[in-house]
N, C-alpha and C positions, 0 to 999 in steps of 0.2 A: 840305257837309263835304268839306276835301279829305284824302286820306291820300296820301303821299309812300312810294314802296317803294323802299329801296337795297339792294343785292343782293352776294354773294358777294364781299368785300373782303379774303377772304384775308391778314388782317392776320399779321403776325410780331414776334419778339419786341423792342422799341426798339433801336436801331442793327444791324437785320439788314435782308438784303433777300430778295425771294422768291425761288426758282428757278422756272424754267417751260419748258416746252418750246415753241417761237414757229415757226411754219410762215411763209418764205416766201411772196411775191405772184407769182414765178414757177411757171410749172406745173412746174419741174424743179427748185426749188428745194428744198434741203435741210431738213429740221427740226434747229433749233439751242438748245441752252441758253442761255437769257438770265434775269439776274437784273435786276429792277426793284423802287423802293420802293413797296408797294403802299399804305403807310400814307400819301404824299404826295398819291395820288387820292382816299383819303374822304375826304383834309384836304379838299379841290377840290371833294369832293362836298356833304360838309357847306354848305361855304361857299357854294355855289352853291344849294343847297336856302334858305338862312338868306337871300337875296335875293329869293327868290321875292313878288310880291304879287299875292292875295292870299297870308299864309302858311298852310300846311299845317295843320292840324288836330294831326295825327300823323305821325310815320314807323314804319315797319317795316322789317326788316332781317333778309332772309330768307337762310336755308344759308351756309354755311363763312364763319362773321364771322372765323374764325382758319385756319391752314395747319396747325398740328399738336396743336389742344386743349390747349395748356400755359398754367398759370395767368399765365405773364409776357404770353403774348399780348393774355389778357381785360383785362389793367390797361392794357396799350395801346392796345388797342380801347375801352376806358371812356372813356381820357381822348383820345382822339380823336373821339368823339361827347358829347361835354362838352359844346363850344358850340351845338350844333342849340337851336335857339328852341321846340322842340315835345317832349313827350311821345316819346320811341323806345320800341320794342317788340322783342325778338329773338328768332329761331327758330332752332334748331341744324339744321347739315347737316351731311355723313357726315364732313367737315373736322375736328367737332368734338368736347368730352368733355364730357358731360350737367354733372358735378361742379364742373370747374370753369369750367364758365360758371353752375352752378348758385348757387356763391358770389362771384363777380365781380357778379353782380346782383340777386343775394339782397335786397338793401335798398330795391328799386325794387319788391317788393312782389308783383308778379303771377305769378312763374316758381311750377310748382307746387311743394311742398317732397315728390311723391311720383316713383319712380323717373324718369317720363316729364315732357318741363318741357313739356306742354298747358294749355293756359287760356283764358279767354275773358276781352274786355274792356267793358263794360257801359257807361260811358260818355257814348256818342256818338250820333247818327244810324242810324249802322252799327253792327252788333254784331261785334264781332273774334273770332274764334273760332281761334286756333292752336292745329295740331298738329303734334307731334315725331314725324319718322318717319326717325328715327336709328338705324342698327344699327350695333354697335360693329365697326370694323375692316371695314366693308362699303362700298363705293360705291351700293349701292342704299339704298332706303329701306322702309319699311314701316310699315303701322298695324294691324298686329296682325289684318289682316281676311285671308282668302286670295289674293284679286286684286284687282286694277284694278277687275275687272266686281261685288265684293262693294264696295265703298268706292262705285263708282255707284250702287249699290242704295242705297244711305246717302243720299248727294245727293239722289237722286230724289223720295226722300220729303220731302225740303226744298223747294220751288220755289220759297221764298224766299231762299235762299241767289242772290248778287248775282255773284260772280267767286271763282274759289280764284286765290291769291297762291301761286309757288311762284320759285323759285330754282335753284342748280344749272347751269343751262345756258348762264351768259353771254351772253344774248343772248333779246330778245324776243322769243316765238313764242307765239301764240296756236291755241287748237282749242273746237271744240265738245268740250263731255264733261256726259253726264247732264243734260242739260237748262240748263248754263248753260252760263258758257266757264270756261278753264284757261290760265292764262297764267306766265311767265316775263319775270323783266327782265333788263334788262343789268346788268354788274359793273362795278362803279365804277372797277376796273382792265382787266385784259384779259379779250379776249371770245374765245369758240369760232369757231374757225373755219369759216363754213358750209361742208360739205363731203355731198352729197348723194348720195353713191356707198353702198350699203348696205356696213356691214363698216366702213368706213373708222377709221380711229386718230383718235383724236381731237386736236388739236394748234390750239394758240389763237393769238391774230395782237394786232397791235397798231392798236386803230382807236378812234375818238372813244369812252368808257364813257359810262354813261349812268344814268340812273332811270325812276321811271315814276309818274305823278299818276292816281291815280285819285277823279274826282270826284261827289260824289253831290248832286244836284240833281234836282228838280221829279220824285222819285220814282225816275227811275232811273238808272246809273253808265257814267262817260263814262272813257276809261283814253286820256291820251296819255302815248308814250315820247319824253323828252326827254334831247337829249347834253350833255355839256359836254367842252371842252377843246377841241384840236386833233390832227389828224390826223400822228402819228410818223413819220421816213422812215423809207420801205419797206427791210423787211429781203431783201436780194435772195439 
């Protein structure tokens, strides 16, 4: 089984483009507003997922599929994951508006019809278990448990549980947590800037976007991050 994760595509609403703030390759460079189309990389991304062989199983499409939750974006986000050859799945991030991504995909059957859109997908190999940890007008997230260390306590008692899929951070980063791993992929447009200094502003760069295969074979799951595209000149 392979499943395909694309991530944070920040889509906008047809003939807009996104705004973002873009940090410099120099250490004294400035941080500059630049706007980009972000709808032209899922084009890119899709396309590049729909060549793969063997193909994909499924995809998933994890946190802010949209920039400001408005229903013009979901109709653009639909018909930009139109062509994908596989079953999509989507998860809202803090980007997004539960409602209307609730009816933009309503007829695909699985989003739940109760406040929160969690579900599980029955399926496959793998069992899909998504959850919305959307708070509205927050950049954090949440599942309704107290902490971090309460949601481990959850996992723990799973040891079957294989990898959490998560988004948000543009950029892949894996950890140990609760007994399995936790991972994050790259955004099919622009990625976080790594910047290692505690405290630091967060400000994203322009460098190859990417996905991520996660594959399930001879019992247990193998996850590579692949790119596509080319490398932008450096914004100096």
């Amino acid at each position: 089984m392979i499943i395909v994760q694309l991530s944070d595509p920040h889509i906008v609403a047809r003939g807009k483009l996104l705004h973002c703030l873009i940090q410099g390759v120099a250490a004294d460079a400035k941080r500059v507003m630049r706007e980009f189309d972000t709808a032209r990389y899922l084009a890119r991304a899709v396309a590049a997922v729909n060549e793969l062989v063997p193909r994909p199983d499924l995809a998933v499409l994890t946190v802010d599929l949209v920039d400001h939750g408005a229903p013009e974006e979901y109709e653009h986000l639909r018909a930009l994951l139109a062509p994908l050859s596989m079953p999509v799945f989507v998860i809202p991030g803090n980007h997004d508006a539960r409602e209307p991504l609730r009816t933009a995909f309503h007829a695909d059957g699985y989003l739940s019809a109760d406040r929160h859109l969690h579900y599980a997908v029955e399926d496959y190999p793998l069992r899909l278990v998504a959850l919305d940890t959307l708070v509205d007008d927050k950049h954090h997230g949440s599942l309704s448990l107290d902490d971090a260390a309460a949601f481990a306590e959850v996992v723990c008692r799973h040891p079957q549980i294989e990898r959490i899929l998560c988004g948000h951070l543009h950029r892949a980063i894996d950890r140990r947590f609760a007994g399995t791993v936790a991972g994050t992929a790259p955004g099919t447009a622009h990625q976080i800037r790594i910047n290692l200094v505690s405290g630091a502003r967060i400000s994203f760069n322009f460098e190859p976007p990417g996905y991520q295969l996660h594959i399930w074979q001879d019992g247990s799951l193998v996850t590579h991050t692949a790119l596509f595209g080319e490398w932008l000149e450096p914004l100096e």
